[in-house]
Every structure is written in structure tokens, then in C-alpha cells.
BALOBA-1460 file (C-alpha; in Angstrom, 3 decimals):
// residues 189
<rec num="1" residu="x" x="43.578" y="56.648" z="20.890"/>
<rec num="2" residu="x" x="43.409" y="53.111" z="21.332"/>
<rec num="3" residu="x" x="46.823" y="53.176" z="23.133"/>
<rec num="4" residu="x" x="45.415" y="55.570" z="25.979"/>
<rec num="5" residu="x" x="42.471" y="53.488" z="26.702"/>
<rec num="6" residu="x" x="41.980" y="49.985" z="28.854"/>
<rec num="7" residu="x" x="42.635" y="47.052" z="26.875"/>
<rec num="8" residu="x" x="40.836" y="44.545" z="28.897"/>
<rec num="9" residu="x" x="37.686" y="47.360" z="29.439"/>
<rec num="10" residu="x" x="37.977" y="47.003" z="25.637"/>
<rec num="11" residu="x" x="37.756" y="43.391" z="25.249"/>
<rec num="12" residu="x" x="35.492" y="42.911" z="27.748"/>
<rec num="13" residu="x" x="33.384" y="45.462" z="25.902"/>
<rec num="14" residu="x" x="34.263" y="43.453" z="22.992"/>
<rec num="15" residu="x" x="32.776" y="40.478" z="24.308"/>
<rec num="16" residu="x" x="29.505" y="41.788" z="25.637"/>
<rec num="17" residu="x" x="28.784" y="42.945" z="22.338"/>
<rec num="18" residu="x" x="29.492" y="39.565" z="20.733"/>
<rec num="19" residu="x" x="27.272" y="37.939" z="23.591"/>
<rec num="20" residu="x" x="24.326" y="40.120" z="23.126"/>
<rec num="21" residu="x" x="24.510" y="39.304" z="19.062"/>
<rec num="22" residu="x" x="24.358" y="36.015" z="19.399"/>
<rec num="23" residu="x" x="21.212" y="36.007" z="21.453"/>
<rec num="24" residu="x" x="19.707" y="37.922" z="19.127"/>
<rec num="25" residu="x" x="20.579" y="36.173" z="16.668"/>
<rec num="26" residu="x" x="19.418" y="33.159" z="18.219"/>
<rec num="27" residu="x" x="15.971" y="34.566" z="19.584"/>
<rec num="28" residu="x" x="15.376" y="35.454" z="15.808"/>
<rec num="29" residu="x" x="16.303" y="32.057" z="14.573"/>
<rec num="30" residu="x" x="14.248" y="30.464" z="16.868"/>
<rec num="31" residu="x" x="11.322" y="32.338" z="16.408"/>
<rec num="32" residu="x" x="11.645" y="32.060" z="12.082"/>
<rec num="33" residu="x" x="11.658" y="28.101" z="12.766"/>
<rec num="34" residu="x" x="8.428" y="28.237" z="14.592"/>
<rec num="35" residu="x" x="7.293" y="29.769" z="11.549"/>
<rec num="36" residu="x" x="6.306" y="33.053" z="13.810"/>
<rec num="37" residu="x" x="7.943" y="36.657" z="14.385"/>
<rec num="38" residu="x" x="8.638" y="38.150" z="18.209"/>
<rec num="39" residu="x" x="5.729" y="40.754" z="17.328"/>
<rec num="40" residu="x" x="2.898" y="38.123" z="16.660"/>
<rec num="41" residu="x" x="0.727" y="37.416" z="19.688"/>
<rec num="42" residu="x" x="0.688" y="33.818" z="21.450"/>
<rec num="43" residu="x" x="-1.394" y="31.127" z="19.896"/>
<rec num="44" residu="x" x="-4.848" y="31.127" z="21.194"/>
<rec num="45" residu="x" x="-5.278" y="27.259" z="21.175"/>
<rec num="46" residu="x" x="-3.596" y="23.802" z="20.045"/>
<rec num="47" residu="x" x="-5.049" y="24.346" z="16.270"/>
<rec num="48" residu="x" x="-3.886" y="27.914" z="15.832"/>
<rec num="49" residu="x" x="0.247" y="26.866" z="17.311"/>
<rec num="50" residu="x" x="-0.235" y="23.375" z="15.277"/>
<rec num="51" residu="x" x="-0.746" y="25.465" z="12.243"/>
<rec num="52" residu="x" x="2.177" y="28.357" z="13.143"/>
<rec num="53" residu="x" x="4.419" y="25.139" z="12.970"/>
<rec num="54" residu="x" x="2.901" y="23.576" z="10.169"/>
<rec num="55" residu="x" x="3.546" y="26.428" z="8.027"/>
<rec num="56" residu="x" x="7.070" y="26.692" z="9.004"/>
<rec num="57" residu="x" x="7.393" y="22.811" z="8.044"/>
<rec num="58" residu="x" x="8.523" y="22.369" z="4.251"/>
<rec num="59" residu="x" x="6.339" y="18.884" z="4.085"/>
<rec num="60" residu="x" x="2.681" y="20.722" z="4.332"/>
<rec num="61" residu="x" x="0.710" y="22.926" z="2.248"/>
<rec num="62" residu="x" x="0.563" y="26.712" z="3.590"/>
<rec num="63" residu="x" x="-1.746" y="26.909" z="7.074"/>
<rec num="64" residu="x" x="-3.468" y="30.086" z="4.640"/>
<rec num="65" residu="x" x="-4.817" y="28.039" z="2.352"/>
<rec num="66" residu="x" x="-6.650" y="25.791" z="5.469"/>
<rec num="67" residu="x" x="-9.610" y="27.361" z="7.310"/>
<rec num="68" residu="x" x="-9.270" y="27.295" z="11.353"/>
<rec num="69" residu="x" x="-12.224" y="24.258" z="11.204"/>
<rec num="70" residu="x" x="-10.437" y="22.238" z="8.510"/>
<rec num="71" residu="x" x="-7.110" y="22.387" z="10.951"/>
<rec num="72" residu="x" x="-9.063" y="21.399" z="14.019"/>
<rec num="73" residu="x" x="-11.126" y="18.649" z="12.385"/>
<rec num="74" residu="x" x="-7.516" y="17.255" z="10.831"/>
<rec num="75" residu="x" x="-6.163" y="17.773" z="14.848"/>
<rec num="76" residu="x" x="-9.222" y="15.664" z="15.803"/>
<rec num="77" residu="x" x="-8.696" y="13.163" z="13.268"/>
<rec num="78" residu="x" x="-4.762" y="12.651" z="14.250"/>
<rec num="79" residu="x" x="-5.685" y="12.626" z="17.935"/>
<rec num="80" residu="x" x="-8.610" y="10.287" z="17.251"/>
<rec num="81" residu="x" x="-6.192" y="7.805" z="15.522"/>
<rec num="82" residu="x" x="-3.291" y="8.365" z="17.898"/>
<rec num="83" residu="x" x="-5.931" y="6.499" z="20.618"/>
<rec num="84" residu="x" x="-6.530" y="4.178" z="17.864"/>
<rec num="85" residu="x" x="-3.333" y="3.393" z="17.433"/>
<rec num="86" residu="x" x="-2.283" y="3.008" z="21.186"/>
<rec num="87" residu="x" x="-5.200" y="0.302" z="21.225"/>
<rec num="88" residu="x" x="-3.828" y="-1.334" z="18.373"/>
<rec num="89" residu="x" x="-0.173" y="-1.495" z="19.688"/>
<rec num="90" residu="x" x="-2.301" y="-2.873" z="23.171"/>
<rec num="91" residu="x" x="-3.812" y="-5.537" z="21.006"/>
<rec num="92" residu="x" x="-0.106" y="-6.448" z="19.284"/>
<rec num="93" residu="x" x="1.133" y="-6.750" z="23.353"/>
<rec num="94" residu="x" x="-2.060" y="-9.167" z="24.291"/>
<rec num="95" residu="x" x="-3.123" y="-11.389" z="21.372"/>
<rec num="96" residu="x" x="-0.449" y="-13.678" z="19.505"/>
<rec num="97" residu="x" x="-0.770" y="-13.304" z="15.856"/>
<rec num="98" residu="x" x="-1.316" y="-16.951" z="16.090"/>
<rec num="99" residu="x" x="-4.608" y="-16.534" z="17.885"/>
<rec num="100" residu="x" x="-6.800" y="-15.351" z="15.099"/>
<rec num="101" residu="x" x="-10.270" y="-15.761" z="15.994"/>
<rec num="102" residu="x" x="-9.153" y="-13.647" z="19.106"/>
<rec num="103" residu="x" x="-7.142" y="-10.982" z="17.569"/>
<rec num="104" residu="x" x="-9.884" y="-10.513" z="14.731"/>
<rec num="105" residu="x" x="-12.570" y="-9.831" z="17.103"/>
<rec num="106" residu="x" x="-10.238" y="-7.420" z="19.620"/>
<rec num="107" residu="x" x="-9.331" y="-5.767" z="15.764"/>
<rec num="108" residu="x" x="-12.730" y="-5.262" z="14.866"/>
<rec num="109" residu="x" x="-13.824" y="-4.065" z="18.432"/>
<rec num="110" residu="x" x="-11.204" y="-1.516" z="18.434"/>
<rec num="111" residu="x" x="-12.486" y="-0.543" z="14.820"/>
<rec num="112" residu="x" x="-16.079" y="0.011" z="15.746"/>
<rec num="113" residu="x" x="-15.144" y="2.282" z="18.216"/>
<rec num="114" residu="x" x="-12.807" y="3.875" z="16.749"/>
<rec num="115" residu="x" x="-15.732" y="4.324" z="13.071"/>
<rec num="116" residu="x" x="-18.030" y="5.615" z="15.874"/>
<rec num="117" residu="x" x="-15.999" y="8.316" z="17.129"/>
<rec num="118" residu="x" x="-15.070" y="9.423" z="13.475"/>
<rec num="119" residu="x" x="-18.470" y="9.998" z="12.647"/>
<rec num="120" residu="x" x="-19.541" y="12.018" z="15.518"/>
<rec num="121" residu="x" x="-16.634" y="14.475" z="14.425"/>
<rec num="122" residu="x" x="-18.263" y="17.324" z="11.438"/>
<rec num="123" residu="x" x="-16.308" y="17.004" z="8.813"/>
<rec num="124" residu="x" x="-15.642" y="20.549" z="7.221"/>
<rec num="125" residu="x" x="-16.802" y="20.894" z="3.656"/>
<rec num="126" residu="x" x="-13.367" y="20.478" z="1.920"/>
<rec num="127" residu="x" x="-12.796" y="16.771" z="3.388"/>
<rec num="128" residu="x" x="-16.726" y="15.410" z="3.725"/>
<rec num="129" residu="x" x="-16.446" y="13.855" z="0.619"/>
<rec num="130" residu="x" x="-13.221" y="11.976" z="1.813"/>
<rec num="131" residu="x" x="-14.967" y="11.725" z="5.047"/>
<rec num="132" residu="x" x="-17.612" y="9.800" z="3.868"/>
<rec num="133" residu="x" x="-15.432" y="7.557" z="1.842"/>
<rec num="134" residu="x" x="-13.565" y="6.855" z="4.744"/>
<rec num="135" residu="x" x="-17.127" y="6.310" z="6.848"/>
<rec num="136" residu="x" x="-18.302" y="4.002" z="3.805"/>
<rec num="137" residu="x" x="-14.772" y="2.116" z="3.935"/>
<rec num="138" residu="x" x="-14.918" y="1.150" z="8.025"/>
<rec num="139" residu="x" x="-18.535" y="-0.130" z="7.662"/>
<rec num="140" residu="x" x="-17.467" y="-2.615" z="5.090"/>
<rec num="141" residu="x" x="-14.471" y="-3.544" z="7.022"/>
<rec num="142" residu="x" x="-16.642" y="-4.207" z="9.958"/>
<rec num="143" residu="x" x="-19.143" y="-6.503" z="7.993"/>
<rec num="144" residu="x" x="-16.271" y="-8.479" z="6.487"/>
<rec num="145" residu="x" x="-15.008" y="-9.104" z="9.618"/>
<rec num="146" residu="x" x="-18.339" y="-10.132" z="10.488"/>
<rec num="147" residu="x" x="-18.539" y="-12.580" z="7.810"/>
<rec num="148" residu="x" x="-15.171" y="-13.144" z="8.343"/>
<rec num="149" residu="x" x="-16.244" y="-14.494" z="12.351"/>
<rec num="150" residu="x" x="-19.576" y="-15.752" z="10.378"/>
<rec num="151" residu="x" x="-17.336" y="-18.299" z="7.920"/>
<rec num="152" residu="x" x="-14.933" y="-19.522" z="10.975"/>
<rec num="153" residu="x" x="-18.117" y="-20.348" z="13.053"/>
<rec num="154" residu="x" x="-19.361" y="-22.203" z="10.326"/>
<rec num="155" residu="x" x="-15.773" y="-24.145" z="9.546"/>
<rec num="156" residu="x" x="-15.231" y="-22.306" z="6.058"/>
<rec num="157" residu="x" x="-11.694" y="-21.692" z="6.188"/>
<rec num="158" residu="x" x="-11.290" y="-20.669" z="2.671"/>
<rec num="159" residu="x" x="-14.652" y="-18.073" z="2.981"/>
<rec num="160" residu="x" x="-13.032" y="-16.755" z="6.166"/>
<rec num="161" residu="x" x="-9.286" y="-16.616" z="4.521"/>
<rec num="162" residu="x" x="-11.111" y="-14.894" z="1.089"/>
<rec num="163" residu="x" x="-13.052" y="-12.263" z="3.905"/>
<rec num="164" residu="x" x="-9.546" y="-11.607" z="5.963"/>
<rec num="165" residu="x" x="-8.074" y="-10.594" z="2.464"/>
<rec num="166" residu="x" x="-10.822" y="-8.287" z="1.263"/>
<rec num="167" residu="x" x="-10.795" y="-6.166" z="4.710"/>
<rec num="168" residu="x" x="-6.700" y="-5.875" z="4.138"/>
<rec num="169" residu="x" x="-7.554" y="-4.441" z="0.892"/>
<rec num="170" residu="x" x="-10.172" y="-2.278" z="2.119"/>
<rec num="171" residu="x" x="-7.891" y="-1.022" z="4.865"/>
<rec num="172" residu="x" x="-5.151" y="-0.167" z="2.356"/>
<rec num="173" residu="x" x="-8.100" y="2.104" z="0.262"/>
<rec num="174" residu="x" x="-8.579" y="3.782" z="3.928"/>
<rec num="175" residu="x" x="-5.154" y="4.423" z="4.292"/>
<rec num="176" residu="x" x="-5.014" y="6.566" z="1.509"/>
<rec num="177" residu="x" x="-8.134" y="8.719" z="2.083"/>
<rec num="178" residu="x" x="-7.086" y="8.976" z="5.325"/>
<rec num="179" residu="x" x="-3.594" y="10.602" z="3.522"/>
<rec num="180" residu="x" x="-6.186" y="12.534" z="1.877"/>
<rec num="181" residu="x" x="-8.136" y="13.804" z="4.981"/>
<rec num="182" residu="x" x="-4.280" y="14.975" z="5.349"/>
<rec num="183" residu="x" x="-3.895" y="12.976" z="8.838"/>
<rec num="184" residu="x" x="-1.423" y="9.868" z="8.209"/>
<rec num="185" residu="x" x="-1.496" y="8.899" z="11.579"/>
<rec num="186" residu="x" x="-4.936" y="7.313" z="10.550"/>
<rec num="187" residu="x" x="-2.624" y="5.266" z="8.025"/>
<rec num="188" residu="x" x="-1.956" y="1.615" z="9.975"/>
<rec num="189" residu="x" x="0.581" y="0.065" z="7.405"/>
């Protein structure tokens, strides 16, 4: 029968076929690597697509085991820092390295800011312990930069070098609750 019939009909049949696999086949790859299915309904808000992709993504713990608050308080956090960050960067652009007195005061400005918008964001109950580590951690940071001004104005170099070193090493402990608070983009180092 196959002599009877058109061969380019049948190739070109052919070929739609092959054409109309593929797309299917890539519609349904695209939608299993956005961690969703073509039947589930569009995500209401950031949080709820955030988490489709998150549990798609091999590096994070299943969205199921997160409650909707605890992924919007961790989207808060991350966009929080990202602000932080961009201030940060700002403050790398502006101030020398060289300039301490300057940079230490822009640093600390942009971290009271920055220690008063984290505490005006709830904290659900799985990361308020963290949270208030991490609340606990910025307040002494601030006051040693304080001092830190305090010694300098004073002409204590070696206070003001000793108070610089203790709010690196407090900064590296808020690092990693921030990692625990699951938002590294709070991490600075």
C-alpha cells in the first residue's frame, strides 16, 4: 500500500507528527523544571511561584515542609538584604577603604537601617529564635561601632582596632544565622 500512496504527503505527514512531539515534549519539560504540571493553576503571588521553583531546585528543602508565612518572611528577608546589599556595593563605589572613619560611619548607618527594618518584619515561629539572635547580633555590632567611633575620637587606635575586630567577628556569627533564617543573601562575606 505504501507504493499507491504520495510519498511527499507521507513525509510531510511524517514531519508534522515529529513537530507536534517535540512541543510536547518540550511544554512538559518545561513545565517539570518549574517544579509544576500544565493542570496546576497560576501562582497567586511572588511567595507561592518562589516556592513552585524552590521545590523544583535540588539545593532547598521541600516548599511542603515550609508554611506560606515562613516563605514570605524568608522572601522579605532576601529582599530586605538585597537593598542592603545595593547600599553596601554604593558605599564600596563612594568611600576608599582608606578612609575609615568615613566608611565606618556610612557602614554602620546603612546597618541601623537596615536592623530597623528587620525588626519591623514578624518573624514566623520556626525562625524567631534565629530572628532574635540575629536582632541581638546587629545591636552589638552597632554599639561596637559606636565605641569603635568613641576610641578614634578619643585617639585610641589600638581600642578602636580591638572594636573593628570584634564587629567582624560578630558579623561572621550573623552570617550564619542569617544561613539559618535560610536567606544567604543576608550573608556579606
Amino acid at each position: 500500500m505504501l507504493g499507491r500512496g504520495n510519498p511527499v504527503r507521507l513525509a510531510q505527514t511524517l514531519a508534522k507528527a515529529a513537530t507536534i512531539l517535540v512541543v510536547i515534549a518540550v511544554t512538559l519539560g518545561g513545565a517539570v523544571a518549574l517544579g509544576s504540571t500544565l493542570f496546576e493553576s497560576p501562582p497567586r503571588d511572588a511567595a507561592e511561584f518562589a516556592a513552585r521553583i524552590e521545590a523544583g531546585s535540588t539545593h532547598a528543602p521541600p516548599a511542603e515542609k515550609r508554611t506560606a508565612a515562613e516563605r514570605r518572611y524568608v522572601l522579605e528577608l532576601s529582599e530586605l538584604c538585597a537593598r542592603r546589599n545595593e547600599e553596601l556595593s554604593d558605599l564600596d563605589l563612594r568611600v576608599p577603604s582608606a578612609d575609615r572613619i568615613p566608611r565606618l560611619r556610612s557602614w554602620r548607618a546603612i546597618l541601623a537601617r537596615h536592623s530597623e527594618s528587620f525588626a519591623a518584619i514578624t518573624a514566623p515561629k520556626l525562625y524567631r529564635e534565629d530572628a532574635a539572635r540575629a536582632e541581638a547580633l546587629s545591636r552589638g555590632m552597632l554599639d561596637l561601632a559606636d565605641s569603635a567611633l568613641e576610641a578614634w575620637q578619643a585617639g585610641d587606635r589600638d581600642l578602636f582596632e580591638a572594636r573593628v575586630g570584634a564587629t567582624e567577628l560578630l558579623d561572621e556569627r550573623y552570617d550564619r544565622t542569617m544561613l539559618r533564617l535560610e536567606a544567604p543573601a543576608c550573608v556579606t562575606h
